[in-house]
C-alpha positions, 0 to 999 in steps of 0.5 A: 825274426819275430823278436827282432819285430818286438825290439823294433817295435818297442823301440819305435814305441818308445821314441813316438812316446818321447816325442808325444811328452816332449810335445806336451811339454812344449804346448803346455809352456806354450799355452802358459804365456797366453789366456787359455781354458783350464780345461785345456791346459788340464788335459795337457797336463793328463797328457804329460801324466799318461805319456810319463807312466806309459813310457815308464812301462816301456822302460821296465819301471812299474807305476807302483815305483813310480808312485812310490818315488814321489811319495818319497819325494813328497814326504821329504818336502813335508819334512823339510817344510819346504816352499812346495809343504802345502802342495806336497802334503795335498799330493801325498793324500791324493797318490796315497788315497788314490791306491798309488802307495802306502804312506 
């Protein structure tokens, strides 16, 4: 019984947690169509940060993969000179400076 309580548990986490980001998601759409304090729109965006990495947790994934993830994606924009080059070589430096992974 008590693995049964784990499961069940797990999985009621993780649908609590698919809500909460959906929710994020959701008030920061929302909050973009009106004059609103950045600080604000900042902490919701943190929510959708901490919500995405918990339920990475939850689902197995580490946040070292998911940091390496984006570094691959970043370091692909660079190479591209995409339209996001600008912003993906400042992310880069900040996962990369921040211990997320290695460059």
């Amino acid at each position: 019984m008590p693995d049964d309580f784990d499961v069940t548990q797990n999985i009621k986490l993780v649908e609590k947690l698919k809500s909460e980001l959906l929710s994020s998601v959701s008030e920061l759409f929302s909050d973009m169509l009106v004059p609103i304090n950045n600080n604000e729109r900042a902490q919701t965006l943190a929510d959708i940060i901490i919500f995405t990495y918990i339920l990475a947790d939850k689902l197995g994934i580490t946040n070292t993969m998911i940091d390496s993830k984006a570094a691959s994606k970043l370091k692909l924009n660079i190479v591209e000179q995409n339209i996001l080059y600008t912003q993906s070589v400042n992310l880069l430096k900040h996962i990369t400076r921040s211990g997320g992974t290695h460059a």
